[in-house]
Structure formats: structure tokens, C-alpha cells
C-alpha atoms as one frame of an Amber mdcrd trajectory, in Angstrom:
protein
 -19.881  16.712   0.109 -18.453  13.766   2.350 -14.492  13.697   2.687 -12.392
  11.022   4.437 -10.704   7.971   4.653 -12.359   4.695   4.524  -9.787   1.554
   5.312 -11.700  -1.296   3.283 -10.951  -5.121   3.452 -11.063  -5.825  -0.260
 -12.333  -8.960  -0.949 -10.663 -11.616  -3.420 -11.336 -11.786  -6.949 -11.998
  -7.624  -7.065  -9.344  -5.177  -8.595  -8.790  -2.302  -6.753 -10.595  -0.322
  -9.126 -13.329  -2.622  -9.061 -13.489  -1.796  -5.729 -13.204   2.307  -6.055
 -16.033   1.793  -9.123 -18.333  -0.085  -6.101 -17.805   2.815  -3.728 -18.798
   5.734  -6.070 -22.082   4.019  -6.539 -22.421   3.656  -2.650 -21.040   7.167
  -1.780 -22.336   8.734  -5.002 -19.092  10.053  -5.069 -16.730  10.316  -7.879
 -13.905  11.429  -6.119 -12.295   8.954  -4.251  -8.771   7.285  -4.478  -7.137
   4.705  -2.867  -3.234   4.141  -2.054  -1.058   0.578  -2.299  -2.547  -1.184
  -5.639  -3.629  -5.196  -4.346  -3.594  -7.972  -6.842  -7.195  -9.403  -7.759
  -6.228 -12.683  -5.896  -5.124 -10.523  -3.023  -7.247  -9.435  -0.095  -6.528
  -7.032   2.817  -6.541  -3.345   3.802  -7.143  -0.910   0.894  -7.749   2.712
   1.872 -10.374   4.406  -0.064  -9.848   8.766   0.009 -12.728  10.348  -0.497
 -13.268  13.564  -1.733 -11.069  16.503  -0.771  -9.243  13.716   1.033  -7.943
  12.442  -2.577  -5.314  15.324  -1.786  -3.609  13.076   0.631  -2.911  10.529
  -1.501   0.560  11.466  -2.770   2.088  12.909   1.026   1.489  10.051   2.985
   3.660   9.868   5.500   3.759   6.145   6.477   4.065   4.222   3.049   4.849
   0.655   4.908   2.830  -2.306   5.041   2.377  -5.880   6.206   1.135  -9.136
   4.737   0.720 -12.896   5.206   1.213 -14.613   2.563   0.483 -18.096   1.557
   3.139 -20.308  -0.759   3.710 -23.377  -2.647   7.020 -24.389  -3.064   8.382
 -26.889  -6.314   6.698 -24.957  -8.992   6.993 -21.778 -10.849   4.317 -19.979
 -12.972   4.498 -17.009 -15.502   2.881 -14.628 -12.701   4.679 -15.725  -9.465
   1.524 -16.667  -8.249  -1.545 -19.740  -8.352  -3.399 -17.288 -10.787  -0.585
 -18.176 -13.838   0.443 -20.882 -16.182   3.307 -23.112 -14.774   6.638 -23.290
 -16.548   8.911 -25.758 -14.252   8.531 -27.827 -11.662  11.232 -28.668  -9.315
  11.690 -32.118  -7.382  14.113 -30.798  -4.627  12.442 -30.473  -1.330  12.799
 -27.706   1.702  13.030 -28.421   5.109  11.621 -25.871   7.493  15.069 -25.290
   9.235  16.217 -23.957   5.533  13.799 -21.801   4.790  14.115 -20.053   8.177
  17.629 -19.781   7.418  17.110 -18.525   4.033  15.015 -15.765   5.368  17.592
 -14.009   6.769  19.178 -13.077   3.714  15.726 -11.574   2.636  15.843  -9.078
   5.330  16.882  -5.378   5.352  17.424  -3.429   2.394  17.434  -5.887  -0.654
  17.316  -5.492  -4.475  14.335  -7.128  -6.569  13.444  -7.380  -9.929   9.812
  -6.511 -10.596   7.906  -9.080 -12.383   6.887  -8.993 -15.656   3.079  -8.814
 -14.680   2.938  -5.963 -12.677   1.956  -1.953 -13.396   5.911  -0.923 -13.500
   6.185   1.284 -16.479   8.869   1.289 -19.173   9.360   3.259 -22.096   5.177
   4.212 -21.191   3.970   0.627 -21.047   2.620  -0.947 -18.740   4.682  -4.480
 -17.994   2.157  -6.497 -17.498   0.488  -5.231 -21.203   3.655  -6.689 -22.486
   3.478 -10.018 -20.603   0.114 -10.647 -22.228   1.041  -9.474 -25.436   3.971
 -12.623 -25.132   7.115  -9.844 -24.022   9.422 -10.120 -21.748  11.816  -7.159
 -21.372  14.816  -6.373 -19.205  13.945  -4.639 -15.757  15.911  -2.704 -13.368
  16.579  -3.761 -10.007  14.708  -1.564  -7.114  16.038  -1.126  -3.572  13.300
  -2.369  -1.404  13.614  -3.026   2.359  12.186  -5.905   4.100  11.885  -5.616
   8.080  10.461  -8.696   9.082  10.320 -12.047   7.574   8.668 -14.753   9.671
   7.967 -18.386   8.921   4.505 -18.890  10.844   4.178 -22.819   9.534   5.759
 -24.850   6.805   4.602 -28.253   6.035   6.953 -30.004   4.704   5.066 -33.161
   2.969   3.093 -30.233   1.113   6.048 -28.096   0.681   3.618 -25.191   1.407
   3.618 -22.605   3.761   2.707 -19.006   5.624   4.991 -16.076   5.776   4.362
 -12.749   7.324   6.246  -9.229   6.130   6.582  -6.303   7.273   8.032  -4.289
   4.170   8.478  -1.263   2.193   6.579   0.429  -0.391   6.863  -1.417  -3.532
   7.870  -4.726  -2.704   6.642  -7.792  -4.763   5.175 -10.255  -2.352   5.092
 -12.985  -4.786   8.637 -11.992  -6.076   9.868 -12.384  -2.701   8.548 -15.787
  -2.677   9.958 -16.765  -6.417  13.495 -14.996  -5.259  13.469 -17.256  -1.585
  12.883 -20.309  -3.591  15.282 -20.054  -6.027  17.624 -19.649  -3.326  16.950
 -22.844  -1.665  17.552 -24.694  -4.702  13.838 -25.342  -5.641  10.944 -22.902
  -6.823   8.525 -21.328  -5.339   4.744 -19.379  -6.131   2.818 -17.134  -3.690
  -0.872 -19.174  -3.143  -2.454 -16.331  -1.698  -1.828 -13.042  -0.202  -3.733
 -11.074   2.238  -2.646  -7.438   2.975  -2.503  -6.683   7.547  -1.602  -2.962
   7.397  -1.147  -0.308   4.944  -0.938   3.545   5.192  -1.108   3.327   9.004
  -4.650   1.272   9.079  -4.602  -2.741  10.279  -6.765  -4.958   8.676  -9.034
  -4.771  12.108  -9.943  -1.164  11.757 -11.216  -2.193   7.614 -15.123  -2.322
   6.765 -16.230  -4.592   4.086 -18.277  -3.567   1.077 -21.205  -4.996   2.798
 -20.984  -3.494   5.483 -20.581   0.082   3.403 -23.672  -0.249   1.614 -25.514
  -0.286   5.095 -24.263   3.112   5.696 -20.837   4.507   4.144 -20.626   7.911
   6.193 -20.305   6.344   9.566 -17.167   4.539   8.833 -15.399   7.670   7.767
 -12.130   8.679   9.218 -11.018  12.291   9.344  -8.138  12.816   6.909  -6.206
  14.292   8.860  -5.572  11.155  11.313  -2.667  10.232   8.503  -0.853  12.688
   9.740  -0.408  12.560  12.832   3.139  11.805  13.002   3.986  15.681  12.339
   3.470  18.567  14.527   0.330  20.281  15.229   0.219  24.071  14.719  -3.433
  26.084  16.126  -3.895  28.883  14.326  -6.355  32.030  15.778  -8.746  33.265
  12.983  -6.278  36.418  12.693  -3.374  33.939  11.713  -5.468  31.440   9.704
  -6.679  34.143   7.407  -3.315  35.480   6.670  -2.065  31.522   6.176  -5.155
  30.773   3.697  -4.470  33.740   1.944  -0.664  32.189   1.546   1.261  34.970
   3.670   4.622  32.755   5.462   4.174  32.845   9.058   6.654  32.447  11.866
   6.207  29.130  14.706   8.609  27.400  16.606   8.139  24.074  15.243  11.266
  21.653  13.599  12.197  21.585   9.939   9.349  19.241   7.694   6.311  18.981
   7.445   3.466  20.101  10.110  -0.651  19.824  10.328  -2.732  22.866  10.513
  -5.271  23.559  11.996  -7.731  26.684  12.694 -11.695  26.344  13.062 -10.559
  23.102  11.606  -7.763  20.544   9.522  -6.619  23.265   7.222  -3.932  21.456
   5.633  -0.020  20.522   5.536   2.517  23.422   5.530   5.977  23.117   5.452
   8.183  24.553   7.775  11.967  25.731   7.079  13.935  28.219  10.034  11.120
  28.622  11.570   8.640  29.986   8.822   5.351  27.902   7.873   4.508  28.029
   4.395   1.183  26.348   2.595   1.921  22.953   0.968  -1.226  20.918   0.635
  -4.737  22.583   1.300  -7.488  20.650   2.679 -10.455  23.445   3.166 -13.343
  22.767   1.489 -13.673  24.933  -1.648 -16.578  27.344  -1.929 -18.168  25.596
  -4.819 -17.811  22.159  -2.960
């Protein structure tokens, strides 16, 4: 059974399922994951988990990521982006000097409303079922933090532009862009988005489903690269049998979280005064 992490550059026009249903025929395995949903117009780093690697999924520890983005100012659609119908159009025009000095007040930790189509659930549904059923519903503002907002170009006869972000988990690219042009007076759609870094991989470390179905296993990346953040603990075969078989042990190592490792990446444990307890097992399973 093959287990890992596979950083792929999904191409436009593909969902990210699409792109996990691709895979499993590749790998001809079912198990396999991926963290940070992209748009179907979007493109960018994806990572796939693969197999006992799926268990990663929900403890990543880096959950930021970066994007350039493409947008169109003067016009506003029901999606926030080129892919929806347009509502308005605006005839008030941005210079480049007031955009960059709108941008400012898009940085650090910021509320936003998440758009109507997007996979946000309330009261069990799905908001963007309800957008193409013809509902719109009130939503709750979410703290999200921006850390860098850059204008890379702006041209201004086109009113269109590039912006690159460095953000938080669960920010709205394309809501960013509707919020920044409603504050310059005008409106504004994302034109395209394409996704730089996620989970700790850049876009230049991502294979392409091409290049997969030449030979998946060699782009594999050990899971337990994601972690690396946290402390290492070695464990001799004495101590990693009495940690598989759950018993706490004792390590000098700081309050949180910490890798394991014994004849090889046995997990995550978490560590409190001291004592090391199991959290997230990564062995493979006898009947793997």
C-alpha cells in the first residue's frame, strides 16, 4: 500500500474532486484526500494524502497559503468571479495610487462575509446549493487574517489587475476582491486565481496530472515532512513498544505536539509536563 503526500498543480476547469477521482485511477488507490478546497476556475497547489497519510489531514500544522490573483474592476457578478452572471456595472474608475492605498486596510486580521457560492454550511446546507436554487441568506462574518497584500500591476485603461496574498485559512480570494472594490467606490470580480503555497508546499515543488500518470510513486513525499515544525522524539524498540501499546511515557520535550519516531514515523503524540501520550497513529496496520 503506497502512503504520502503528493503536492499537485491542479489544472483549470477541474474540481478538486475531479482531481482526487483522477488520482485513484492512477494510484489505484481509494484512499486519498486532499486539504484547501480550489475553485474549478482556480489553479495552483492542491495536496493530495494518500493512504494512511489521509490521517494528516485534520492536524496540519501550517494551514496558510498564498495566491495571485487576477481582477477586473467596474463590474460585479453573482459569484465574485468571471465564471458568474453580472448584476452592476460601475463607471467610476481606480487609479493605481488608490488601490495601493486601499490595500492597507485589507491587511491583518479582518472580518469577511462568505459568499453565497461557496461550501459554508448553514442550518446543513450547503450555500452555494442555495445560490442555485435562487437563495440568498444572511451569513456571519469570519475573522480572517490577511498578511500580505501586494499590487504587482494595475492597468488603469483596463481597470484590471494582479494581486498577490499571503492569507489565512478560509479567506475568500474573490471576496477580497468584491470587498476592495466596493471600497474604492467602484466594483470589482476576481478574473482568475492561481493558488502559490498551501500546507507548507509552493507551487514549484507540485507535479501535474501528466506528469503522475508517468509514474505516481516517485513523486511521493513522506508524511511526516508536514510536521516538521514540532519536536522530534527517537524512541528504542523497548520504548516504542510500550508507546504503540498506548503506555504515557516521560521526555523532556515542551508542551504541544511532537513527531515520533522508532524503526520509523510512528505518529504525533502530545506532550503535557513532560509525559508523551499517543494522538494520531501513522503505522501501517497489519491488514494494510
Amino acid at each position: 500500500m503506497i502512503s504520502g503526500v503528493i503536492p499537485v498543480d491542479k489544472p483549470a476547469g477541474f474540481t478538486s474532486f475531479d482531481v482526487i477521482a483522477k488520482c485513484r485511477g492512477i494510484l489505484k488507490e481509494r484512499r486519498i484526500g486532499h486539504s484547501g478546497t480550489l475553485d474549478p476556475m482556480a489553479t495552483g497547489v492542491l495536496p493530495l494524502f494518500i493512504g494512511r497519510a489521509t490521517r494528516a489531514v485534520d492536524i496540519l500544522p501550517d494551514t496558510d497559503k498564498s495566491y495571485r490573483a487576477e481582477f477586473k474592476l467596474g463590474l460585479s457578478t453573482d459569484t465574485q468571479d468571471s465564471t458568474g452572471s453580472v448584476l452592476l456595472r460601475s463607471d467610476k474608475r481606480a487609479e493605481r495610487s488608490e488601490i495601493e492605498a486601499a490595500l492597507a486596510g485589507f491587511t491583518g486580521e479582518i472580518s469577511q462575509i462568505p459568499p453565497m457560492y461557496s461550501a459554508v454550511k448553514i442550518n446543513g446546507r450547503r450555500l452555494y446549493d442555495l445560490a442555485r436554487s435562487g437563495k440568498t441568506v444572511e451569513r456571519e462574518p469570519r475573522k480572517i487574517e490577511v498578511y500580505r497584500l501586494a499590487l504587482k500591476d494595475f492597468d488603469e485603461e483596463n481597470q484590471s489587475g494582479v494581486l498577490e496574498i499571503d492569507c489565512s485559512k478560509g479567506t475568500y480570494i474573490r471576496t477580497l476582491i468584491n470587498d476592495i472594490g466596493e471600497q474604492l467606490g467602484t466594483l470589482g470580480i476576481m478574473t482568475a486565481l492561481r493558488r502559490t503555497r498551501s500546507q507548507g508546499f509552493s507551487i514549484s515543488q507540485c507535479v501535474t496530472l501528466s506528469q503522475l500518470e508517468s509514474g505516481a510513486e516517485k513523486y511521493l513525499i513522506p508524511v511526516e515532512s508536514c510536521f516538521e515544525v514540532y519536536p522530534r522524539l527517537d524512541l528504542d524498540p523497548k520504548r516504542e513498544r510500550l508507546y504503540i501499546n498506548g503506555v504515557t511515557l516521560k521526555a523532556p520535550l515542551p508542551d504541544g505536539l511532537a513527531r515520533v519516531f522508532g524503526s520509523g514515523f510512528i505518529g504525533i503524540a502530545k506532550v503535557s509536563g513532560g509525559e508523551v501520550r499517543p494522538y494520531k497513529s501513522f503505522r501501517e496496520a497489519e491488514n494494510e
